[in-house]
C-alpha positions as CSV (number, residue, x, y, z in Angstrom):
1,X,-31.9,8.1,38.7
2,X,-31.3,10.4,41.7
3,X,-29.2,9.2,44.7
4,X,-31.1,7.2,47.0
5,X,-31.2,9.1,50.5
6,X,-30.2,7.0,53.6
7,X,-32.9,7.0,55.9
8,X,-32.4,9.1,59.2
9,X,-31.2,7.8,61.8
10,X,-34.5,8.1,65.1
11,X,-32.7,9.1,68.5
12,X,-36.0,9.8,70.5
13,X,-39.2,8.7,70.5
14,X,-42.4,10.6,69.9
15,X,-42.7,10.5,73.9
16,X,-45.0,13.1,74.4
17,X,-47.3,10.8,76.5
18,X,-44.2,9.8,78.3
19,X,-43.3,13.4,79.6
20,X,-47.4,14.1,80.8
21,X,-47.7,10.4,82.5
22,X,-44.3,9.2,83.7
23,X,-43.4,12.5,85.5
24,X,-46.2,13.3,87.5
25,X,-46.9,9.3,88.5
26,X,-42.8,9.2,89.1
27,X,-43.3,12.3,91.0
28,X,-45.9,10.9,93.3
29,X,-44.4,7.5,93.8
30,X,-41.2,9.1,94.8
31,X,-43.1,10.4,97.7
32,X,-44.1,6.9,99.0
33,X,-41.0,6.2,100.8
34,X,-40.4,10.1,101.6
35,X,-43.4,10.0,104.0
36,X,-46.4,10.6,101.5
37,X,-49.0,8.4,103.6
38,X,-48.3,11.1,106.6
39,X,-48.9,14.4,104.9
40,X,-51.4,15.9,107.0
41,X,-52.8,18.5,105.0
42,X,-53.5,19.0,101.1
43,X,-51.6,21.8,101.1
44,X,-49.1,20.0,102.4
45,X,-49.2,17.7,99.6
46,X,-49.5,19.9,96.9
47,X,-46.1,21.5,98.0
48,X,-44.2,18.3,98.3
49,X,-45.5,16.9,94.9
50,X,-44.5,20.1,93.3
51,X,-41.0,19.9,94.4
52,X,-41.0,15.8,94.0
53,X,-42.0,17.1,90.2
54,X,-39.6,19.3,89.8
55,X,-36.9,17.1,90.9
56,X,-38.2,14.5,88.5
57,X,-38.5,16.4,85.7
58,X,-34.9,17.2,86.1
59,X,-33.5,13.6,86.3
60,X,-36.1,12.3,83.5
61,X,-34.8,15.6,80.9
62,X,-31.8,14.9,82.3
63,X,-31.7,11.0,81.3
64,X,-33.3,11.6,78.3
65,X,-30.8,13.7,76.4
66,X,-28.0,11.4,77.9
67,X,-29.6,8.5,76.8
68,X,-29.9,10.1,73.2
69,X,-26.4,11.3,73.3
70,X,-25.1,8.1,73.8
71,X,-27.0,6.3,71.4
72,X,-26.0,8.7,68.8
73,X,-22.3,7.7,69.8
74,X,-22.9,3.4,70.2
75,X,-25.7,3.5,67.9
76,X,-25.0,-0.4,66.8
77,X,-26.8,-3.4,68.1
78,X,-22.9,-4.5,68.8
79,X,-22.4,-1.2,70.2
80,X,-24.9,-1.8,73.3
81,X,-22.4,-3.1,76.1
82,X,-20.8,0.1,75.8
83,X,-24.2,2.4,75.4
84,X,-25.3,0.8,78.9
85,X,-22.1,0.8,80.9
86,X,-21.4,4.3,79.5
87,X,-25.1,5.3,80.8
88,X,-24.2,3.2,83.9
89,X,-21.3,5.4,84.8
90,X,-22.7,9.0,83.8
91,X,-26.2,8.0,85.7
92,X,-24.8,7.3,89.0
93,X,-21.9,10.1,88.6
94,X,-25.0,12.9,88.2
95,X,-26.9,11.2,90.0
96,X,-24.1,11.5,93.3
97,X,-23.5,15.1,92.1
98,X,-27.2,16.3,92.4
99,X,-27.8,14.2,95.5
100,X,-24.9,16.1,97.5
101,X,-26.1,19.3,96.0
102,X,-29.4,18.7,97.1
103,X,-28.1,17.8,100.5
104,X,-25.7,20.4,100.9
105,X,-29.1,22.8,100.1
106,X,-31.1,21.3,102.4
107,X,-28.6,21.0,105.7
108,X,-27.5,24.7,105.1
109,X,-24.1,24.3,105.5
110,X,-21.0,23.3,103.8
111,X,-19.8,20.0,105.2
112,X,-21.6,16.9,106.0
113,X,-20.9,13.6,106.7
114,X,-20.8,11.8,103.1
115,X,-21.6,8.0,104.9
116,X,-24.7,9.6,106.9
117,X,-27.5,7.3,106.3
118,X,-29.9,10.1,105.0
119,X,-27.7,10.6,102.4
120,X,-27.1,7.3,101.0
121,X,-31.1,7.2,101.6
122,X,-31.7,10.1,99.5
123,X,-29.0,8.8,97.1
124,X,-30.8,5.8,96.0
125,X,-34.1,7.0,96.4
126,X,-33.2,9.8,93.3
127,X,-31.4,6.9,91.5
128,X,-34.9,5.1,91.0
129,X,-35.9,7.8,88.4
130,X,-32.9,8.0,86.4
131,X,-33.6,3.8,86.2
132,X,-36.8,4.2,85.2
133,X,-35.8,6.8,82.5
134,X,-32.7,4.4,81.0
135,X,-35.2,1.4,80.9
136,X,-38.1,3.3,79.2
137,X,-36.1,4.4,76.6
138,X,-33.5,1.7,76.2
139,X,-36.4,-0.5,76.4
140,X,-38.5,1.6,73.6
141,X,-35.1,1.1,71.1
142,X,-35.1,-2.6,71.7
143,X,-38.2,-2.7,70.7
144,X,-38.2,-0.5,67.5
145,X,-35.1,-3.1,66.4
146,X,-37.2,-6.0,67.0
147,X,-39.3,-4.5,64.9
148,X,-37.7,-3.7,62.1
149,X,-35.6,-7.3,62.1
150,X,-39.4,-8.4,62.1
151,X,-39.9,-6.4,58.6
152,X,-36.7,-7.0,57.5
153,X,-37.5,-11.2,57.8
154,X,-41.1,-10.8,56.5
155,X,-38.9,-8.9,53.3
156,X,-36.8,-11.2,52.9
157,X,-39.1,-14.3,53.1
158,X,-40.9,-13.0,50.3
159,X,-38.5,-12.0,48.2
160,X,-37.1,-15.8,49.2
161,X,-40.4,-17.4,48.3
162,X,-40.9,-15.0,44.8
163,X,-37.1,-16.0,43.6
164,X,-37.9,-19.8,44.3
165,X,-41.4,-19.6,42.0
166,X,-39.0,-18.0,39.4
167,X,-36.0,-20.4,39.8
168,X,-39.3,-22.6,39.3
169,X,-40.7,-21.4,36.6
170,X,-37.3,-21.0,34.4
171,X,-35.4,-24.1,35.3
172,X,-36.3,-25.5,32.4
173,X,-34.9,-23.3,30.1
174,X,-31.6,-22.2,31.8
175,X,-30.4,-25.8,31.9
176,X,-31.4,-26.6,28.8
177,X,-30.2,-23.9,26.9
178,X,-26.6,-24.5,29.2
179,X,-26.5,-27.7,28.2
180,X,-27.5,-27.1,24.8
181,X,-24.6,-25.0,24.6
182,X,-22.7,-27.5,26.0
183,X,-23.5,-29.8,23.0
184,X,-23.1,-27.1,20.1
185,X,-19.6,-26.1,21.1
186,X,-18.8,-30.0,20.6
187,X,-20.4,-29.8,17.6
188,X,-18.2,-27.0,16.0
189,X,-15.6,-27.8,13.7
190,X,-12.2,-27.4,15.9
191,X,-10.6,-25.1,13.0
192,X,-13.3,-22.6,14.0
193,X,-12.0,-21.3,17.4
194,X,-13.6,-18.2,17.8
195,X,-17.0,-19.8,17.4
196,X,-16.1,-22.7,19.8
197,X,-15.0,-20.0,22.1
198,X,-18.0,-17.4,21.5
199,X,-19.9,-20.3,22.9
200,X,-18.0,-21.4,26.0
201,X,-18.0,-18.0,27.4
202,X,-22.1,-18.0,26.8
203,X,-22.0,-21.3,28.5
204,X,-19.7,-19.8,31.4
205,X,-22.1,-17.0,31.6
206,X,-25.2,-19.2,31.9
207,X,-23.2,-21.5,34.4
208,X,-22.5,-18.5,36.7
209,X,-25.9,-17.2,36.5
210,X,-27.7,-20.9,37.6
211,X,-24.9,-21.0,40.0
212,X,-25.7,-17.4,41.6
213,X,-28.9,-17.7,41.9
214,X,-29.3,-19.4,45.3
215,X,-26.9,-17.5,46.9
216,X,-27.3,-13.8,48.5
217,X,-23.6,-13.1,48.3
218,X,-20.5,-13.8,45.8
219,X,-16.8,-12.6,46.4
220,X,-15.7,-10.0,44.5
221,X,-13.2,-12.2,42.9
222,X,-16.2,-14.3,41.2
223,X,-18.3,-11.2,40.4
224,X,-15.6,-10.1,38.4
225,X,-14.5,-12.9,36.7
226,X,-17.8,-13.0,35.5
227,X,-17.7,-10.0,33.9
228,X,-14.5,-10.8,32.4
229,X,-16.7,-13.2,30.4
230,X,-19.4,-10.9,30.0
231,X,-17.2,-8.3,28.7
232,X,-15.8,-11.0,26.1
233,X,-18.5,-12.2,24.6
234,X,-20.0,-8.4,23.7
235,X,-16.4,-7.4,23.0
236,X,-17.3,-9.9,20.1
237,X,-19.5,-7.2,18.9
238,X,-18.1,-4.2,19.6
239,X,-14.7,-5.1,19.5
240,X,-12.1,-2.4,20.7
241,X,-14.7,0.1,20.9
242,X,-15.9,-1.7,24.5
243,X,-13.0,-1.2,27.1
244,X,-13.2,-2.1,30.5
245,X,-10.8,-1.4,33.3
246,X,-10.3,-3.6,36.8
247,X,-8.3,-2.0,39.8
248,X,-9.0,-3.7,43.1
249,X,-6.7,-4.2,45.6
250,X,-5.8,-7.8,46.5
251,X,-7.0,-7.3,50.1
252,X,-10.6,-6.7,48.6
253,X,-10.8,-9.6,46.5
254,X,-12.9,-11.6,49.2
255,X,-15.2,-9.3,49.8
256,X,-18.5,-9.7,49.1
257,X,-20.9,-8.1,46.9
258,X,-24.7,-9.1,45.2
259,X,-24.5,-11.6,42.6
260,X,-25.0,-9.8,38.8
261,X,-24.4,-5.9,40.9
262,X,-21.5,-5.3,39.2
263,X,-22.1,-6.7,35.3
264,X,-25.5,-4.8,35.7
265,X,-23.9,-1.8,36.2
266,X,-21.6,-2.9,33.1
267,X,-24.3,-3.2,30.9
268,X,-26.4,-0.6,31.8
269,X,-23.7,1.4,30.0
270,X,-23.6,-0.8,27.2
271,X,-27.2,0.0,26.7
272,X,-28.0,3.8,27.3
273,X,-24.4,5.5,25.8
274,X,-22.7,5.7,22.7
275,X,-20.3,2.8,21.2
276,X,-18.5,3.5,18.3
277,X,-14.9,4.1,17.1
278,X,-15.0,7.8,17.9
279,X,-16.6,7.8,21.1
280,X,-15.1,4.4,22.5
281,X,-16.9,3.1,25.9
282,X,-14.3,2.9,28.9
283,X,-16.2,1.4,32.1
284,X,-13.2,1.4,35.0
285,X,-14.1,-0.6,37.8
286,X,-12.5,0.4,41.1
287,X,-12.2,-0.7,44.6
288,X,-11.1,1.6,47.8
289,X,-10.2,0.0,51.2
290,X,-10.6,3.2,53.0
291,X,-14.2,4.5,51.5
292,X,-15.6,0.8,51.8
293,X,-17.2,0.9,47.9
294,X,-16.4,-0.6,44.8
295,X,-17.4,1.9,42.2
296,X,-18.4,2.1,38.3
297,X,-17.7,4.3,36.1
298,X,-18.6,4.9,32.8
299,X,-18.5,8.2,30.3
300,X,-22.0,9.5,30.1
301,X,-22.9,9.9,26.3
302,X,-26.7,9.2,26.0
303,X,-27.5,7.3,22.7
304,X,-30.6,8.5,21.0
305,X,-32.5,5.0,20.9
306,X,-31.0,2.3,23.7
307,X,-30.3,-1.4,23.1
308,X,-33.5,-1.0,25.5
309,X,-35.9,1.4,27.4
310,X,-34.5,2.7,30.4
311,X,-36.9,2.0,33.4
312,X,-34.4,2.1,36.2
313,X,-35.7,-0.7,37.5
314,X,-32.4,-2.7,37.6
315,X,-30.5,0.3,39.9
316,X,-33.8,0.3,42.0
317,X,-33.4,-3.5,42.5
318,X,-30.1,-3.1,43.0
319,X,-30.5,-0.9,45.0
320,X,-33.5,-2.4,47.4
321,X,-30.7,-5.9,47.8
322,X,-28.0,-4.4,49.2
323,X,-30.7,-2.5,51.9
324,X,-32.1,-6.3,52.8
325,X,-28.4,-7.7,52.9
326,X,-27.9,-4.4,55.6
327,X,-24.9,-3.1,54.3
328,X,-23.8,-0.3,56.4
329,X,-23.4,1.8,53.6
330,X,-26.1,2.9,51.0
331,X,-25.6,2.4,47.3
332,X,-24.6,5.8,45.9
333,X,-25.3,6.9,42.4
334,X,-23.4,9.8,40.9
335,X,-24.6,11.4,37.8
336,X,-23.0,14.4,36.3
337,X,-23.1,15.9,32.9
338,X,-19.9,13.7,31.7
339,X,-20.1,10.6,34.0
340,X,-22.1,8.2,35.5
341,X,-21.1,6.5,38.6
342,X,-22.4,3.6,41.0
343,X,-21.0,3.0,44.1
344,X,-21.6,-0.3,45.2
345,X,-20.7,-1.2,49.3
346,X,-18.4,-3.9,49.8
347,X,-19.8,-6.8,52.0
348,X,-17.8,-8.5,54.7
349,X,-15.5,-11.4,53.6
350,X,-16.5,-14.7,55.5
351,X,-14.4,-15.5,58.6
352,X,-12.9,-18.2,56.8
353,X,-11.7,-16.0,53.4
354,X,-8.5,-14.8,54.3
355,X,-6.1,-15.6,51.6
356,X,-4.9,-13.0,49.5
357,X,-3.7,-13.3,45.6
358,X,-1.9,-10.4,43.2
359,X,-4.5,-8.2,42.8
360,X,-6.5,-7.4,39.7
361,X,-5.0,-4.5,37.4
362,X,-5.6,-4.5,34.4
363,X,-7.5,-3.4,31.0
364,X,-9.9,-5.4,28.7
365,X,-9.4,-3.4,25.6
């Protein structure tokens, strides 16, 4: 399956109709308080709305491109304090620049008193545009993230709505088969322990599944306990020929991730590669700090007939959760001729997960 591309990032809008509108009407209500209503001739007027366009079209270009600048730097709803003071700051400092060159133009000479009252005058009247520019555009952004938090909630309220028919329409059979379970490992004779252990770990496995199911999140600490389990009960199977490797760092064990992410990914390579004494299946599982992703790796050895087709529809799910959950990192998946890797990005730990345990290293072989 290729790597799924993040979407690009919009700076500007299609403002097109912005540009032929807002400069000429800024242009002309400019004027107003310049002396418009005393323009005596056409001509007249035609010369002093060219130059009131000019000057506009300046301080709208002008805006836009710092506007867009700025957004690409504090591009983050959390980020906006900073975009607006930043564009506070810049606007009135090129604003005051352009004023006193402007005014420096006009008197024809080189000094001139900064606290004259024309200047000030002139000073706010050219800050009006630069206003108008910040809240067009500003206003446009808000908008286009309302919108999308919009889709995003009508996304997730159906997805909400289809899991709850399904939780629905299975709850039958989950528990009962759990608690089925339940009954036939107290039915096994205790001198059979591998049996009466075969079927705790398919119990734990069901429990952790009916468990999951509500929730939008687990730590990584339950995710891979889970496969732990997981990996025990097909180890039963394929013995030593399944080995799977853990190495996260302690400080990443309260991290979140999508409930069933990770032992998808495990047996996605159970089912599409080659298990067998001579080409033994190592999965590693890894988790970096500094890159933000836990990763999966496996050897990439297609088997000729799968446990099962291969749709790609469980790395496509997986892929389509982690984009409603908004990670700020895309799942990444890495195929080469001799691997097959799946980065998964690690959620934030809640507020109140703090506490830190020996991390996991080790080697289910």
């Amino acid at each position: 399956m290729p790597q799924p591309a993040a979407p690009a990032a919009r700076t500007l809008p299609n403002d097109r109709w912005f540009l032929l509108i807002g400069i000429p009407t800024l242009a002309v209500l400019a004027l107003l308080p310049r002396g418009l209503l005393h323009v005596r001739s056409l001509s007249e007027f035609l010369v002093a709305w060219a130059l009131s366009t000019s000057f506009t079209t300046v301080f709208w270009l002008t805006g836009r491109a710092l506007w867009a600048g700025l957004f690409r730097r504090f591009p983050l709803v959390g980020q906006t304090a900073p975009r607006l003071w930043s564009l506070a700051i810049l606007n009135t400092l090129i604003t005051f620049v352009v004023t006193v060159l402007i005014h420096l133009a006009s008197a024809g000479k080189l000094y001139f008193p900064l606290s004259s009252s024309a200047f000030w005058f002139e000073f706010g009247l050219n800050m009006v545009p630069t206003l108008v520019v910040q809240l067009i555009y500003e206003s446009w952004h808000s908008f286009q993230q309302w919108e999308h938090n919009v889709r995003r909630a009508e996304q997730l309220a159906q997805a909400g709505v289809q899991s709850q028919l399904e939780a629905l329409q299975n709850q039958l059979d989950p528990h009962f088969l759990f608690n089925s379970l339940n009954t036939l490992a107290a039915l096994i004779d205790d001198a059979n322990a591998p049996a009466q252990q075969f079927v705790e770990q398919l119990a734990d496995v069901y429990r952790y599944v009916l468990l999951s199911r509500g929730k939008a999140t687990v730590s990584l600490r339950e995710e891979l306990a889970f496969v732990e389990t997981y990996v025990a009960l097909q180890k039963t199977r394929f013995r030593d020929n399944l080995r799977v490797s853990q190495q996260i760092p302690a400080a990443l064990l309260d991290q979140r991730v999508a409930p069933l992410s990770v032992q998808l990914l495990v047996e996605n390579a159970l089912k599409h590669n080659v298990v067998s004494r001579q080409h033994p299946l190592e999965v590693g599982i890894m988790a970096d700090a500094a890159s933000g992703y836990l990763r999966v790796q496996n050897p990439f050895r297609p088997r000729a007939a799968g446990l099962g087709p291969s749709t790609g529809l469980g790395l496509q799910n997986t892929v389509h959760r982690y984009e409603l959950l908004q990670a700020t990192l895309p799942v990444r998946i890495e195929a080469t001729e001799a691997t097959f890797t799946v980065l998964l990005p690690l959620l934030p730990a809640a507020a109140s997960a703090h506490k830190l345990e020996p991390g996991i290293q080790h080697s289910t072989t």
